[in-house]
C-alpha positions as CSV (number, residue, x, y, z in Angstrom):
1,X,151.7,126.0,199.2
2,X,152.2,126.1,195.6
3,X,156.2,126.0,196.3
4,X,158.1,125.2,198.9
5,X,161.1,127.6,198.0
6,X,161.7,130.4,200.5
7,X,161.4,132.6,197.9
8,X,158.4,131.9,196.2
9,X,156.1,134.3,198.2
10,X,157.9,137.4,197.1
11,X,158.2,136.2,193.2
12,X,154.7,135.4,193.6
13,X,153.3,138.7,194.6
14,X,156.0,140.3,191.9
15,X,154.3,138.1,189.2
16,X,151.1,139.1,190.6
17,X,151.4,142.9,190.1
18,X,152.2,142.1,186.8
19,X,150.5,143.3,183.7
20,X,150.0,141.1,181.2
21,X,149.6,140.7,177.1
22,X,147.3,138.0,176.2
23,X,148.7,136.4,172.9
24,X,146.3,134.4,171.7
25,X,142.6,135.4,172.7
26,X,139.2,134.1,170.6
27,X,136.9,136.8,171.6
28,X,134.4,138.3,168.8
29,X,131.8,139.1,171.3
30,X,130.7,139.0,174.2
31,X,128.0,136.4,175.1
32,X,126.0,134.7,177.9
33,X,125.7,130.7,179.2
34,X,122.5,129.9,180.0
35,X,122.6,126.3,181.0
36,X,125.2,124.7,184.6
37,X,126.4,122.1,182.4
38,X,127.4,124.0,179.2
39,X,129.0,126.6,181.6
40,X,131.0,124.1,183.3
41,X,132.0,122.3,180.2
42,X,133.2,125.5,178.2
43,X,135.7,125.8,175.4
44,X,138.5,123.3,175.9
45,X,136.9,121.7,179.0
46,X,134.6,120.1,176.8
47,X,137.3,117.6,175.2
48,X,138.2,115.9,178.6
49,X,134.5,115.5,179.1
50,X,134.2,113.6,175.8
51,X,137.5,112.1,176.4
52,X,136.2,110.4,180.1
53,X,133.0,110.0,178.1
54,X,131.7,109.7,174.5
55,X,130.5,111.9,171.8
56,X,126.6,110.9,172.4
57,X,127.4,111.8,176.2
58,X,129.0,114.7,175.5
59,X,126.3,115.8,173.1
60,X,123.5,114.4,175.6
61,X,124.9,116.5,178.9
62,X,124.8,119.6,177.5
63,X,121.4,119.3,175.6
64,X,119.7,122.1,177.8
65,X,116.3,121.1,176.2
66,X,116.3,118.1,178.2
67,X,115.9,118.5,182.0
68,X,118.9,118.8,184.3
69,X,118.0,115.6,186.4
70,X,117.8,113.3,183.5
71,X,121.4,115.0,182.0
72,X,123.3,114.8,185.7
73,X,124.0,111.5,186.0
74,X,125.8,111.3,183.1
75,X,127.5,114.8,183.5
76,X,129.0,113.5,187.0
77,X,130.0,110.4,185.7
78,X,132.8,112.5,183.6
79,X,133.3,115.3,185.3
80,X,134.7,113.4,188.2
81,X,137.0,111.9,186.1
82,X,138.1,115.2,184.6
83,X,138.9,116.8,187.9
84,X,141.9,117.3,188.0
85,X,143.4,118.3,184.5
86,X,144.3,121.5,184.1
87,X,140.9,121.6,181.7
88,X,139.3,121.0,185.0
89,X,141.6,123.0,186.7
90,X,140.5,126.5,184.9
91,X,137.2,125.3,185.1
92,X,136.6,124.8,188.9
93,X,138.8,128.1,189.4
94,X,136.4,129.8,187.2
95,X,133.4,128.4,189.0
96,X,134.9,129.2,192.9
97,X,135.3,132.9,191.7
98,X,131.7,133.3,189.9
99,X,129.7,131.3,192.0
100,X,131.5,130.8,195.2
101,X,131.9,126.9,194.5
102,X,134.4,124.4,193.1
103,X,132.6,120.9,193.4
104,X,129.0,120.5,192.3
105,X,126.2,118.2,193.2
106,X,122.7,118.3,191.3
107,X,121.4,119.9,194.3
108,X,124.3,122.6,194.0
109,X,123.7,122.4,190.4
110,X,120.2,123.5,190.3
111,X,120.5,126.5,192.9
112,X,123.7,128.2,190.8
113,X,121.2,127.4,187.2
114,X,119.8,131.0,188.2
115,X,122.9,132.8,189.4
116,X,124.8,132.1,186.1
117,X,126.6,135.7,185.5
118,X,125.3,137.3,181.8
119,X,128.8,137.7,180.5
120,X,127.2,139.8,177.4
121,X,127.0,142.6,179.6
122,X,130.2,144.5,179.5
123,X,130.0,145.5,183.2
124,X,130.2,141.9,184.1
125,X,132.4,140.7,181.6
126,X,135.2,143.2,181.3
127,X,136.4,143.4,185.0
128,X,137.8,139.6,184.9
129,X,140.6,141.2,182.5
130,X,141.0,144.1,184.3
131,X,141.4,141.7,187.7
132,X,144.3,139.4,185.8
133,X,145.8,142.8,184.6
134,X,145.7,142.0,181.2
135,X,146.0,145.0,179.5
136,X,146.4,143.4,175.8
137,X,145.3,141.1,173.7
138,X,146.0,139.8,170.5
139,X,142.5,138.3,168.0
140,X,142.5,135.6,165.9
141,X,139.2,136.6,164.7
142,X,137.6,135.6,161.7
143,X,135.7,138.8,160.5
144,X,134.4,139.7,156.9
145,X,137.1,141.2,154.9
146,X,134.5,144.0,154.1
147,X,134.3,144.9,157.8
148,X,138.2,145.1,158.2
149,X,138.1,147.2,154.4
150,X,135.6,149.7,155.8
151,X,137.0,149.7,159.5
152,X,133.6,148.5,160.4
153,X,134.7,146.2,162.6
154,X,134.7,146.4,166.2
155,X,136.9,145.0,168.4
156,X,136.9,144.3,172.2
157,X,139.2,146.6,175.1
158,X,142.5,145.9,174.9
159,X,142.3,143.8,171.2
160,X,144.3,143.7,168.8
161,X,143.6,141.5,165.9
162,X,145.4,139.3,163.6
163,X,145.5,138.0,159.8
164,X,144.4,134.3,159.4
165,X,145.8,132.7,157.0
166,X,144.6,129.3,156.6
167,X,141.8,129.7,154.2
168,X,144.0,131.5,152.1
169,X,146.4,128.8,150.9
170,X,144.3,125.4,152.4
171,X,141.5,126.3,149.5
172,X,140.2,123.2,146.8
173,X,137.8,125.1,144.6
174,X,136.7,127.9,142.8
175,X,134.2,128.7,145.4
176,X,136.7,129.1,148.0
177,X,138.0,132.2,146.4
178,X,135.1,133.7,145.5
179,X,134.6,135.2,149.1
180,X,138.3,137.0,148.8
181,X,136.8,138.6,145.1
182,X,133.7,139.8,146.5
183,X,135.6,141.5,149.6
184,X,137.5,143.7,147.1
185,X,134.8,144.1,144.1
186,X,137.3,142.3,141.3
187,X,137.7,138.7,140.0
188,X,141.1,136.6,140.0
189,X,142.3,135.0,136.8
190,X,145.4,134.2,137.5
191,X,148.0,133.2,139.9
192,X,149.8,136.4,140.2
193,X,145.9,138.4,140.4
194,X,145.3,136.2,143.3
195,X,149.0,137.3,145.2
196,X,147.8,140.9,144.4
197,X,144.4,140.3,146.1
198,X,145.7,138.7,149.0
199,X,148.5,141.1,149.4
200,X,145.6,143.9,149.4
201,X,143.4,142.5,151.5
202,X,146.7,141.8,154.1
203,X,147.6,145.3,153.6
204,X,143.9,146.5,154.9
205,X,144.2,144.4,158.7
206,X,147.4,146.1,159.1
207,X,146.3,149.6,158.1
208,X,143.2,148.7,160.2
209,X,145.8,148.0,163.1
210,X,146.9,144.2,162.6
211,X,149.9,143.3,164.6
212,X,150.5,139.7,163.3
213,X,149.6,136.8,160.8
214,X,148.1,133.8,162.2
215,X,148.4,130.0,160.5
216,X,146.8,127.1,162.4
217,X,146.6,124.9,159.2
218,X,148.8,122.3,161.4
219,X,144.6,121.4,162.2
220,X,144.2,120.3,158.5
221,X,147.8,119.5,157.2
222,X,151.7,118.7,158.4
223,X,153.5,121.8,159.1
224,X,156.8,120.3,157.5
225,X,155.7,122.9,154.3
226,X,158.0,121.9,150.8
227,X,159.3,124.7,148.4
228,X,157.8,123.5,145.3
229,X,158.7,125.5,141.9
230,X,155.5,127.7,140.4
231,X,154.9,126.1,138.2
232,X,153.8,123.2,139.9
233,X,151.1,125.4,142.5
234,X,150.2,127.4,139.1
235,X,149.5,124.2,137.3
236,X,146.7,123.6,140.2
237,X,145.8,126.9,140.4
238,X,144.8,127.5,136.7
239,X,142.9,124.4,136.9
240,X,140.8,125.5,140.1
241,X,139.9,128.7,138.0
242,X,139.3,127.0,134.9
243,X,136.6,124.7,136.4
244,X,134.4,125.3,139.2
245,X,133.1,121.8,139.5
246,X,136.8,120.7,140.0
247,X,137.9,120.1,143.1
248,X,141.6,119.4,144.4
249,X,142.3,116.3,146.1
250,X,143.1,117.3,149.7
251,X,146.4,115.8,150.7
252,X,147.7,116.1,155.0
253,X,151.4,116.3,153.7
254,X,150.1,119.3,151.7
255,X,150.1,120.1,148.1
256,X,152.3,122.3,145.6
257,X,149.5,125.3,145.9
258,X,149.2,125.1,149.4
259,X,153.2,124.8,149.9
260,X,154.0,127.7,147.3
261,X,151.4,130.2,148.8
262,X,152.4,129.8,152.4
263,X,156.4,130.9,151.4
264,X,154.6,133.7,149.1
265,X,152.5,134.9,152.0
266,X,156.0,134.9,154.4
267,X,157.7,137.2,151.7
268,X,154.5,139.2,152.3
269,X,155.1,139.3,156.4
270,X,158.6,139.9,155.5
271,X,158.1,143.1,153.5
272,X,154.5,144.1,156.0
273,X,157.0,143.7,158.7
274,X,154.5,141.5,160.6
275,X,155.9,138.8,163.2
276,X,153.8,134.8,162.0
277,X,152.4,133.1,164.9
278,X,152.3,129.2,164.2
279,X,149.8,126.8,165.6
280,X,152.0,123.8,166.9
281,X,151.3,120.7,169.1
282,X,148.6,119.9,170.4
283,X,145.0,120.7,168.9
284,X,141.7,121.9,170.4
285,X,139.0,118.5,170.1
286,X,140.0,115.2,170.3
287,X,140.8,112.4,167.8
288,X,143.7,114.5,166.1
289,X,146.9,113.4,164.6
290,X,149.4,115.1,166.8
291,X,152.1,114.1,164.9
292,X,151.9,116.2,162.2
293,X,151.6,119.4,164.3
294,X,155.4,118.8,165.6
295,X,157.0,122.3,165.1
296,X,160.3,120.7,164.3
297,X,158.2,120.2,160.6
298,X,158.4,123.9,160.4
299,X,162.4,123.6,160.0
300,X,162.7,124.5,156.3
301,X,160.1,127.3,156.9
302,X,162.1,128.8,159.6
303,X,165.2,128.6,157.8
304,X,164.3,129.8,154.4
305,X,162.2,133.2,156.1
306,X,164.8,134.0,157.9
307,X,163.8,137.7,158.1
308,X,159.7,136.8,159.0
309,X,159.7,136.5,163.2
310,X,157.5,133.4,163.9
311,X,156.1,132.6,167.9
312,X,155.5,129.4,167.8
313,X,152.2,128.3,169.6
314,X,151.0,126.1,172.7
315,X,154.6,125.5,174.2
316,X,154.5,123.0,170.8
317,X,152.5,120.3,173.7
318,X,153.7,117.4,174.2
319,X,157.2,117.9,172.2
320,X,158.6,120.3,174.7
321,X,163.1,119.3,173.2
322,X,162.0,120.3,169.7
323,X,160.6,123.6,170.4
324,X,164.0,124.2,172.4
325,X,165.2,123.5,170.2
326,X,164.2,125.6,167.3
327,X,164.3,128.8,169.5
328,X,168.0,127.9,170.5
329,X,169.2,127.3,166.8
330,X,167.2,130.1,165.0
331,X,167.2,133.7,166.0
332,X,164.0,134.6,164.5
333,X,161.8,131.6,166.4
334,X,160.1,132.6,170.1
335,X,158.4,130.2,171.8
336,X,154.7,131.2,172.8
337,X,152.9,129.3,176.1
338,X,149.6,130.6,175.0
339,X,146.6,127.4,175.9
340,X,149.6,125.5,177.2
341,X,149.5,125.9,180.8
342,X,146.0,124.6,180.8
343,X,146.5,121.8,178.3
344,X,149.4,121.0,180.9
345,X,150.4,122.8,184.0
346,X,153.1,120.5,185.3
347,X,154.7,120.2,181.9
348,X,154.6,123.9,181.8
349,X,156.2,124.1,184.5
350,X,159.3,121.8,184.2
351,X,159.6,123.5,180.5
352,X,159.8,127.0,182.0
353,X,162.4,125.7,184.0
354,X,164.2,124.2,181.6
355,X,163.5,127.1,179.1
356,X,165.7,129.5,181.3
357,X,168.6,127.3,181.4
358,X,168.7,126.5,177.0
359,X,167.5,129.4,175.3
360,X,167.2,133.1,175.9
361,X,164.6,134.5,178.2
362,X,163.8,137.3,176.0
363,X,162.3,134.5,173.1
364,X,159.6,133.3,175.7
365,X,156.2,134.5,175.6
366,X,154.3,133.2,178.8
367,X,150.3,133.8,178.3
368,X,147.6,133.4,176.2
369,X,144.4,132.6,177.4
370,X,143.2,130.9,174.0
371,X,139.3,131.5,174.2
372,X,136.1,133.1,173.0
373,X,133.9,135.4,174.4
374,X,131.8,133.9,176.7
375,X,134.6,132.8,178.9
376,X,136.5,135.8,181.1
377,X,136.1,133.8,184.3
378,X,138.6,130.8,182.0
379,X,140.9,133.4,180.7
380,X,141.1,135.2,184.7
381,X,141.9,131.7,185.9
382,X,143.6,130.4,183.1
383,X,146.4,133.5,184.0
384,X,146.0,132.8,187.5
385,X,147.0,129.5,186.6
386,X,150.3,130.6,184.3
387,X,151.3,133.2,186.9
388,X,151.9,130.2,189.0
389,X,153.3,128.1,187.0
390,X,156.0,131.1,186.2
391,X,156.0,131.5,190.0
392,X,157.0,128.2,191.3
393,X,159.6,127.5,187.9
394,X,161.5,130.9,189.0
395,X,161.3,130.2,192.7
396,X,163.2,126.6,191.7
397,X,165.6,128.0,189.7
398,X,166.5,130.5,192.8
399,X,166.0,127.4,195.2
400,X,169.1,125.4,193.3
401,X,170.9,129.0,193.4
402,X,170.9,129.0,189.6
403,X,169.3,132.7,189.3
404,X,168.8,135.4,191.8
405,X,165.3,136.4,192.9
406,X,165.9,139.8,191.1
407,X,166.6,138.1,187.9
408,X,163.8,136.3,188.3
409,X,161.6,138.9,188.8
410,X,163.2,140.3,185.8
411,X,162.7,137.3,183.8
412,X,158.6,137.1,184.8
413,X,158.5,140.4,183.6
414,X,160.0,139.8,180.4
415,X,157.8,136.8,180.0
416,X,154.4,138.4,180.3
417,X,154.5,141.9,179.5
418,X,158.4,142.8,177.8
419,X,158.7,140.5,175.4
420,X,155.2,139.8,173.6
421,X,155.2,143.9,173.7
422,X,158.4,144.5,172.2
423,X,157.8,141.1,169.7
424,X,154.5,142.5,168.0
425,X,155.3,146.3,168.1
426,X,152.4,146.7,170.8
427,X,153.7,150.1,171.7
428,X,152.2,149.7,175.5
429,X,154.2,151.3,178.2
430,X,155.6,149.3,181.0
């Protein structure tokens, strides 16, 4: 029993006739696994591995040239360590709906090598959506410009993409512009020539049918972005342009051109009308700095753009008080629990809880499975996983009488289909 409320039973099945939008999803293409141990070990699964591991273990295990005997040992070793994260979690779901299993043994191991599913085959891949009812889902995609300029591109059922923006203000060179020229045919010589491109290039995702921007520069840099004058980020602007064997010192607290394009670019979402999503917390890998990926760096952001709608990402894992708090103080800040309820399901939980009870219910945005396209069987169990965990945090809340079970009914539905819907202008009905 996932919860021990009287209640929870009749939220659950509410919450599981749900339909859902995915708001954050990785997908280009489809594409097939091959090998047990690189099925297993998919996507974000792969960190806990090297984190109950090494690198060279990590590397070693999931070398399918090598024969599976001589790779198992070490593979078991860590993945019995990992069992029970909510990595591990999605994983072994994923495995008990594909291949009728959750544990494995080499014996196991070598019988399901030939009954891996070929997840390139839309017949095979697209039901796993259809089964977690998610009937949208928003791409951070990394496409060429030329395909999204020509409408070339295609995108998967039920996609809709976004703008990346990180190589478009993190850039050190000359070289790292000459990708943006070449997708419109001209060549930049000047600050204000590069705003124009970008602002073109922006205006050609929405046209094509972009819903959002998407930053995750909190990977490379702090998120606590200054507001330098122009002439500062022009000063190392003109210099990029001036010399292409020059290349700007990369800084993590950021630098003037990096700081001045990111508030340019939010004028842009401003006047596009486009909501930002914000990459906060915790990052995909391991050896990160965490710190500097604290949303509450994004406070001077926030409060300058104060007509640009951000959804700030991953539940902002593990500072779960500073993301309340920046929904509670600033109207234009949602909080997003896309990846988050498999980084951590019982912090999920307890913030979902506490999220009904500090800010509004109609900031919250409760799924996004967060992967690419060789992984449906993750993103069915990784909303398996966040249906429950919006289950049981309801079915407390009407356990200590503090809702009603029709408010929180109302409340899940808000949560995965009402809000992300209304917040990016899907235009889906209920």
């Amino acid at each position: 029993m996932l919860s021990r409320a009287a209640c929870f039973p009749e939220i659950k099945s509410h919450v599981d006739s749900l339909p859902v939008v995915d708001c954050h999803d990785h997908a280009a293409e489809r594409s097939r696994v091959t090998d047990i141990i690189a099925y297993v070990v998919r996507g974000y699964f792969s960190s806990d591995i090297c984190a109950a591991s090494s690198d060279a273990d990590a590397r070693f295990m999931t070398d399918a040239s090598l024969p599976l005997e001589k790779r198992w040992p070490v593979f078991e070793k860590a993945w019995t360590r990992t069992l029970y994260t909510g990595y591990g979690l999605a994983a072994r779901r994923a495995m008990q709906k594909v291949l009728g299993v959750s544990e494995l043994t080499l014996d196991t191991a070598s019988a399901l090598q030939e009954k891996l599913p070929d997840f390139s085959d839309p017949a095979v891949y697209d039901p796993f959506y259809e089964e977690a009812r998610i009937v949208a889902r928003i791409a951070n995609l990394w496409p060429a410009h030329k395909k999204i300029l020509d409408g070339s591109w295609q995108l998967l059922p039920g996609q809709r993409i976004v703008i990346g923006l990180p190589a478009f203000h993190n850039f050190r060179n000359r070289a790292d512009i000459q990708g943006f020229e070449e997708s419109m045919d001209r060549t930049v010589t000047s600050l204000d020539d590069f705003l124009r491109l970008c602002r073109d290039i922006f205006s050609a995702y929405k046209a094509y049918g972009a819903v959002a921007f998407k930053d995750q520069s909190a990977y490379q840099r702090t998120l606590a972005y200054r507001n330098p004058p122009r002439s500062d980020a022009e000063a190392v602007f003109n210099r990029i342009l001036a010399d292409p064997r020059y290349s700007a010192e990369f800084d993590p607290d950021g630098s003037p051109l990096s700081d001045f394009l990111m508030h340019e670019f939010m004028r842009m979402a401003r006047d596009m009308d486009l909501p930002v999503q914000i990459h906060t917390g915790h990052m995909a890998g391991i050896r990160n700095d965490v710190a500097k990926t604290n949303a509450a760096g994004l406070r001077s952001l926030l409060e300058i753009h104060r007509d640009v709608r951000f959804d700030l990402f991953h539940a902002n894992w593990p500072y779960s008080g500073d993301l309340l708090f920046l929904v509670k103080n600033y109207p234009n800040v949602c909080a997003d629990f896309c990846w988050a309820n498999i980084i951590d399901p019982v912090y999920c939980r307890n913030m979902l809880v506490q999220a009904v009870s500090s800010v509004p219910h109609g900031k919250i945005h409760g799924f996004g499975s967060d992967v690419g396209g060789n992984q449906p069987d993750v993103a069915w169990a990784h909303c398996v996983i966040a249906k429950e965990n919006i289950s049981c945090a309801l079915a407390d809340l009407v356990d200590m009488d503090y809702i009603s079970v029709d408010d929180a009914k109302r409340i899940a539905s808000d949560w995965l289909f009402n809000n992300p819907n209304a917040f990016f202008r899907l235009g889906l009905k209920a």
